[in-house]
Each structure stands twice: as structure tokens, then as C-alpha cells.
C-alpha positions in Angstrom: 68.8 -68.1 -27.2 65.3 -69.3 -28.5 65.4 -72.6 -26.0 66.7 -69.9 -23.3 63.6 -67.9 -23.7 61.3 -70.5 -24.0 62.2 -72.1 -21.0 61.8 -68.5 -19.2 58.5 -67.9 -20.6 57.4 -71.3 -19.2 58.8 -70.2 -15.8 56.4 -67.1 -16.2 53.3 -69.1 -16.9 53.9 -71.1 -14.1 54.5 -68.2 -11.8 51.6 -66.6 -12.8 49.4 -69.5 -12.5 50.9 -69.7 -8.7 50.0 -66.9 -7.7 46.5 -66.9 -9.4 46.6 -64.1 -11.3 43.8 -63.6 -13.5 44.7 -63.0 -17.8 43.3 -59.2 -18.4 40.3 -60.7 -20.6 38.8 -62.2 -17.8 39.3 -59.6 -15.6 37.5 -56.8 -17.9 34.8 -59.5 -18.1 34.2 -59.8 -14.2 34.5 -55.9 -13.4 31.7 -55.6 -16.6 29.5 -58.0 -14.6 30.3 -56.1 -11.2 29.7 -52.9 -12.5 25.9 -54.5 -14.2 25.1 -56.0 -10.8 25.9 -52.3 -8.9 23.8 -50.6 -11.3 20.7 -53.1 -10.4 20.9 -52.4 -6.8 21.0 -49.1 -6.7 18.3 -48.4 -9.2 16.0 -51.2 -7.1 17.4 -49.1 -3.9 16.1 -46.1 -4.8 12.5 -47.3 -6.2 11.9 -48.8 -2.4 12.7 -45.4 -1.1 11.4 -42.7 -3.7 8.4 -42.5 -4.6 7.4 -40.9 -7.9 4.0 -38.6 -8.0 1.6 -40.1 -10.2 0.3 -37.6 -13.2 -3.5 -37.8 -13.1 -5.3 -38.7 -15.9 -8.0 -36.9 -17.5 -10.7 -39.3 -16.6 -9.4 -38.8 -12.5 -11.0 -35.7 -13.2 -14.2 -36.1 -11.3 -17.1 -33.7 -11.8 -19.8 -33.3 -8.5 -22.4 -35.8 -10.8 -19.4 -38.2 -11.2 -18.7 -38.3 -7.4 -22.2 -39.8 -6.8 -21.4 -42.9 -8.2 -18.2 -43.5 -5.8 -18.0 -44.6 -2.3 -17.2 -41.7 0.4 -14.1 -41.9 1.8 -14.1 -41.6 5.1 -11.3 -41.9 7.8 -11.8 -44.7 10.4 -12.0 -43.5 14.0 -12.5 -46.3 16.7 -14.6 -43.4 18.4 -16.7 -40.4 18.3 -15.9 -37.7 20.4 -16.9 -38.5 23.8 -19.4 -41.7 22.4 -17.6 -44.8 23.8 -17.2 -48.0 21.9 -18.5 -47.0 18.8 -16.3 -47.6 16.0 -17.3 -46.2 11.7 -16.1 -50.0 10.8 -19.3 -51.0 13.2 -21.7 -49.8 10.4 -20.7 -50.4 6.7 -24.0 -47.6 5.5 -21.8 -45.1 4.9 -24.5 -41.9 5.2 -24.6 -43.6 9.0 -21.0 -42.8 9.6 -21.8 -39.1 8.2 -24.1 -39.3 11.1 -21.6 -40.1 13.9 -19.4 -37.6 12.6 -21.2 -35.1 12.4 -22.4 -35.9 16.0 -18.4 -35.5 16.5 -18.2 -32.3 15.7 -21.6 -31.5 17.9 -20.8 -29.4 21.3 -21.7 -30.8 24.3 -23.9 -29.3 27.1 -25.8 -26.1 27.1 -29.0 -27.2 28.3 -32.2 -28.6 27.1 -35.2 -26.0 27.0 -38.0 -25.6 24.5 -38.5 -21.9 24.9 -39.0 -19.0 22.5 -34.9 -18.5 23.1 -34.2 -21.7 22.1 -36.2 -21.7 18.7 -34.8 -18.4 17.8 -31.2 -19.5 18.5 -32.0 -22.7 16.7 -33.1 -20.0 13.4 -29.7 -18.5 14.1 -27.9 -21.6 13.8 -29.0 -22.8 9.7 -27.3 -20.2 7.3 -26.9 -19.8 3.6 -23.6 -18.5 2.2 -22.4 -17.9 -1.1 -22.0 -21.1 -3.2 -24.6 -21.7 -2.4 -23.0 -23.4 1.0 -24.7 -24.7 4.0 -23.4 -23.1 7.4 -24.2 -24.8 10.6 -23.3 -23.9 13.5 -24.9 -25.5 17.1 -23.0 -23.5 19.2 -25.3 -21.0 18.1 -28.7 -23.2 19.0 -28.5 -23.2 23.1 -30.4 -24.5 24.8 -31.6 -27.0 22.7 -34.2 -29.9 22.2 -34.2 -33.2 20.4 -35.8 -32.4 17.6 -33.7 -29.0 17.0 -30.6 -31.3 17.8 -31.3 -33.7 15.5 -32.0 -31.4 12.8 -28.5 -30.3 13.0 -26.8 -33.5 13.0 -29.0 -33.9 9.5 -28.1 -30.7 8.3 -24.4 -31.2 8.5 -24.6 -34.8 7.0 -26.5 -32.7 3.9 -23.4 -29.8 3.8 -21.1 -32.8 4.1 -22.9 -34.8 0.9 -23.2 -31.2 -0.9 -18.7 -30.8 0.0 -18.6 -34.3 -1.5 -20.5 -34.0 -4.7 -22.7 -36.5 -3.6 -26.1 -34.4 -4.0 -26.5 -31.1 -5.5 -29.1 -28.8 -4.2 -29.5 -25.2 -5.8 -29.9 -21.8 -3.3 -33.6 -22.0 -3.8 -33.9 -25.5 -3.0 -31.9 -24.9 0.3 -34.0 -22.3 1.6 -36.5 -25.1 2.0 -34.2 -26.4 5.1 -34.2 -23.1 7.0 -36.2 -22.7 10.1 -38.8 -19.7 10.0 -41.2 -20.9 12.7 -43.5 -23.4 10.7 -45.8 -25.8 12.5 -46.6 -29.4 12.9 -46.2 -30.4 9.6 -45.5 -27.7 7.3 -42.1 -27.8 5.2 -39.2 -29.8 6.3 -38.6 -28.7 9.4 -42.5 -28.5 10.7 -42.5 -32.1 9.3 -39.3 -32.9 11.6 -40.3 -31.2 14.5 -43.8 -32.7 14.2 -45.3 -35.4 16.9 -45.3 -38.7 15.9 -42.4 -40.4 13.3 -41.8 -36.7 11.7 -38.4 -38.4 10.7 -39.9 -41.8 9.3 -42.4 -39.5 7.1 -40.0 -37.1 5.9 -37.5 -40.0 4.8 -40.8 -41.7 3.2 -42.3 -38.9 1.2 -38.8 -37.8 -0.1 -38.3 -41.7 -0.6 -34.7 -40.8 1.1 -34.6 -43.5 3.4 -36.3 -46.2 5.0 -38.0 -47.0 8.8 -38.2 -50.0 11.1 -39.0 -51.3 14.3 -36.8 -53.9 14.7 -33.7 -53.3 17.1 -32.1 -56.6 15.7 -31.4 -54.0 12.5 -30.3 -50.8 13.9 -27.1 -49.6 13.1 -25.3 -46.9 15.0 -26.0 -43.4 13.2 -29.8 -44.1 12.5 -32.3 -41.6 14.2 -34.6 -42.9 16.0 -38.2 -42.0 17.2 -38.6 -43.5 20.9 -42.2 -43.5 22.6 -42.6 -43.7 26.2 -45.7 -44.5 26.3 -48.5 -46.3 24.0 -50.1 -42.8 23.4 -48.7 -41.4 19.6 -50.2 -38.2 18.3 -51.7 -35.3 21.0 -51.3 -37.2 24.1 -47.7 -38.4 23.2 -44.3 -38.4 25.3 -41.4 -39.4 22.9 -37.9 -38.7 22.3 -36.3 -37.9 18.6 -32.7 -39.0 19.0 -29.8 -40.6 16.7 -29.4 -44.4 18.1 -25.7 -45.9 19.6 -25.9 -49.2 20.5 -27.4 -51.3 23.3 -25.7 -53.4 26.3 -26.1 -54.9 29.2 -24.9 -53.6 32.6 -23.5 -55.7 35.2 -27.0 -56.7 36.6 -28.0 -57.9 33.6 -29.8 -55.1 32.2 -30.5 -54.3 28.5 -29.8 -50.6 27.7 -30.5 -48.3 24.7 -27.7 -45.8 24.3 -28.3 -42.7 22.0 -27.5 -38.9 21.5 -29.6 -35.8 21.2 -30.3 -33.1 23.4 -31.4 -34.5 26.7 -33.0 -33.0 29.8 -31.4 -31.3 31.1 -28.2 -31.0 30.3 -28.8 -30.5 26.5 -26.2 -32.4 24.0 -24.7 -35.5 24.7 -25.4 -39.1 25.5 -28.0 -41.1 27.5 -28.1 -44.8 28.5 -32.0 -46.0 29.5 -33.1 -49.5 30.6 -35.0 -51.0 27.4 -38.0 -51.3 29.8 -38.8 -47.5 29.7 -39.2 -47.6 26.1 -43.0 -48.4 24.7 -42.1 -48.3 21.0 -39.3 -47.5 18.7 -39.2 -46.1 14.9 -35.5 -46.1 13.3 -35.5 -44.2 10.6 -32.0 -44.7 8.4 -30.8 -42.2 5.8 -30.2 -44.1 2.5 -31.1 -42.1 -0.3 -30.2 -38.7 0.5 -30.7 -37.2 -3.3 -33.8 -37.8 -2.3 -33.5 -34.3 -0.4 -32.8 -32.4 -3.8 -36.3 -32.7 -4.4 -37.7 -30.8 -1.2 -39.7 -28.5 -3.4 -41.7 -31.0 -4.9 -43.4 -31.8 -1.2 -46.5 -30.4 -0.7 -46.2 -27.6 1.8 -48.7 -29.2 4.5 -48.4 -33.0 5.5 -52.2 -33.5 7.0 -51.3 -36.6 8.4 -48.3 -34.7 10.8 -50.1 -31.5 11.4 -53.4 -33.8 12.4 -51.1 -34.9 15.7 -51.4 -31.8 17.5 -54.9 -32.3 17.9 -55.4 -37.0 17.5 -54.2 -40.0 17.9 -52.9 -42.4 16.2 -52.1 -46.3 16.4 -49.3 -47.8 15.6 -50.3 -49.4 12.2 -51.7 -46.1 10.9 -47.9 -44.9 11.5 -46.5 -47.6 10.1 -48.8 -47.7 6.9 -47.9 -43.6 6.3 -44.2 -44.0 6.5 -44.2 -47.2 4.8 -42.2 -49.0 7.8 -42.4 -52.4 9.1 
């Protein structure tokens, strides 16, 4: 009986190993193993597609003085509104691309005029709400002129830096900004509006920016004071606008393309031959907490007001605004 049922169990083994069965030890090992490797891909499945929200730390916590320090964030358009070609990556100064997008969001049309109607709608346009917030709304200011055009575009790059945290500037402060009729000269606006680089001098005496002459370093989105002719005071014919870019046209042609409001259609965009132009001031936005100190100008700037009446050369303009 024993050599009986040892030859059986030998017969066994042998079947068994024929037919590759595997002893339950091994098999308990392999499905553990399995069952590790299953658990790995599902758990590296569902980090690629699930994606946890972060819990923001207490130093994320950004106050409006903390935002000064970090870069705007802006999104990247490859253009603005109806401005061909011109792409925010062109210029990395990022006040500039404040600039071009708040040219963006500027209407188009409604005609150029500097009438009575037109100053008064301009008035209408600047408001103060409760914040204290900037409101600006150009809609409002038609027609329009290029100074009164550009003043916009500058006052919605300040409400955008003010929405940012990038400059803070109390209710008293803004009333500086508002329009209330000043002259040549007087306040911020009568220094804007002034003949001459109104622009250049604001920028200088607020030390907000800084002016130039030469095109080789003009970026899209800096203002720019264009001179028809040699005359610059009294006798003057210029043009206040916010610079594009040049080209040249198919006969070979350098042109200066810019936006403001134009005769006589008003807002928009206008492409001259580089011949028509006598002179040229850029004037780029750089420092623009250099506006929270408006109050501190005096309220007269002799040297702008003095324009309605002289003239000036071209080094005296350039030694007052401290451009090159």
C-alpha cells in the first residue's frame, strides 16, 4: 500500500508539472504583485487627469503696496482692436502695453473738432466714484482732439495701475486729473493740453517717465509729440498722439503710424510719409507712482503757459524736459 501511493503521488507531480500548474504559494505571490502594480496605475492615472486646487498661503496674500513690486500680468493679444500688426510681445515696457490696451477699449470715429462742445464733453467724460475709482468713459468726449484723446488713453492706463495695486492715489489727489477748463499750463491737464512737449514736461516734473527723439527707440504705446513744422511755441502746428510703428510702403516709403484723434474723422489710426514730420518728442511712461504726487506740482508751469504767446528752440525743449 505505501509503494502503491507513492508511486501515485509521483504520477501527480508529474501531471501537475505537465500541465504547468502553478503551487498556491506562488500564485498568492504573483496576484500580490498584480494587485501592487494596478494600484500604481490608477493612482498615476488619476494625478494626469485631476487636478487638486492649491490652498493659498498666507504670504499669497498680496496687499495694493505688495503688488508694486510684481510684474503686471497681462494677456498677450497679437492685436489691438482694429491697430494691425501690433503685437503686446512687440514691447516688453509693460506700462506701454497698458497703453495699447487701453487704446483697445477706445471707440472709434466721432469726429475731430476743438469746440466749446467738445471740451465740455471731454469734462463729462473723467469722473470720480466711490473708492475712490476712476471712471472714464470716451464715448462721452465727441468730437474729440488729440490732446483730449490722449488724455484718455492716460487716464485709463492710471484706473488700470490704481485696479492693479500698482499706484495708490487718494480722492483728493485724483481730483487733480479732472478737467475744469485750465489753461496752457496750469494743473495736469493745462500742462497736457499745453503747446509744445506738454507730455515730455509733465512726465519730467513728476519724474514719471522719460523723453526722446530718437525713432531707433520708440516702442509701440509711447505718446508722442509730432511737429510739422520747425515753429514750437505760438506759431506751432503739431500733433499729440500715442506712436505704432513705422514701415515702408510698396514704393519705398517710410511711414509713421500712430493713434489719436485725427482730422476729421476723430479716433483711430493714421499712417503719414516720415517726410511731413519736422520733429518728434516720445515721451514713455515708466514711473507712473510718479503721478501720486500731482499735488506737489506747482499749479502754473511758466515755461508751458509762456507758449501761447513765444517761441521756443528745440534745445530749450529738450533742456526743460530733460530729453535727448
Amino acid at each position: 500500500m505505501a509503494a502503491g501511493k507513492s508511486q501515485a503521488g509521483v504520477r501527480m507531480l508529474i501531471e501537475i508539472d505537465n500541465m504547468h500548474l502553478i503551487p498556491r504559494s506562488y500564485l498568492v505571490r504573483i496576484l500580490f504583485a498584480a494587485g501592487i502594480l494596478l494600484v500604481g496605475i490608477c493612482q498615476k492615472t488619476f494625478s494626469e487627469t485631476h487636478h487638486p486646487i492649491p490652498i493659498p498661503s498666507q504670504s499669497s496674500q498680496t496687499t495694493a503696496s505688495n503688488n508694486k513690486d510684481k510684474p503686471l500680468k497681462l494677456e498677450s493679444e497679437k492685436t489691438i482692436g482694429n491697430i494691425t500688426q501690433i503685437s503686446l510681445n512687440v514691447s516688453k515696457n509693460e506700462i506701454n502695453e497698458l497703453v495699447l490696451k487701453a487704446i483697445k477699449e477706445m471707440p472709434s470715429g466721432g469726429g475731430y473738432a476743438t469746440s466749446s462742445k467738445a471740451a465740455i464733453n471731454f469734462g463729462k467724460s473723467i469722473v470720480i466714484t466711490a473708492g475712490p475709482k476712476l471712471r472714464v468713459t470716451p464715448e462721452v468726449a465727441m468730437p474729440s482732439y488729440c490732446s483730449s484723446a490722449t488724455y484718455l488713453v492716460l487716464m485709463k492706463v492710471i484706473k488700470n495701475l490704481l485696479e492693479l495695486g500698482k499706484i495708490s492715489i487718494d480722492e483728493n489727489t485724483l481730483q487733480k486729473f479732472l478737467w475744469k477748463g485750465q489753461s496752457d499750463g496750469v494743473g495736469v491737464w493745462g500742462r497736457w493740453n499745453a503747446n509744445g512737449p506738454g507730455a515730455a514736461r509733465l512726465f519730467h516734473e513728476l519724474n514719471a517717465g522719460e523723453s526722446f527723439s530718437d525713432l531707433s527707440k520708440a516702442l509701440p504705446g509711447d505718446f508722442l509729440k509730432i511737429w510739422w513744422t520747425d515753429e514750437i511755441g505760438a506759431k506751432e502746428r503739431g500733433h499729440l498722439v500715442v506712436f505704432l510703428e513705422t514701415r515702408k510702403n510698396e514704393k519705398g516709403e517710410e511711414l509713421i503710424k500712430f493713434w489719436s484723434s485725427n482730422i476729421p474723422d476723430g479716433y483711430g489710426e493714421k499712417e503719414v510719409s516720415l517726410e511731413k514730420v519736422k520733429r518728434m518728442l516720445f515721451s514713455r511712461l515708466s514711473r507712473p507712482e510718479g503721478f501720486e504726487s500731482v499735488t506737489n506740482l506747482p499749479n502754473k508751469d511758466e515755461f508751458l503757459a509762456s507758449m501761447l504767446k513765444e517761441s521756443f528752440t528745440i534745445d530749450e525743449v529738450k533742456k526743460m524736459t530733460g530729453s535727448n
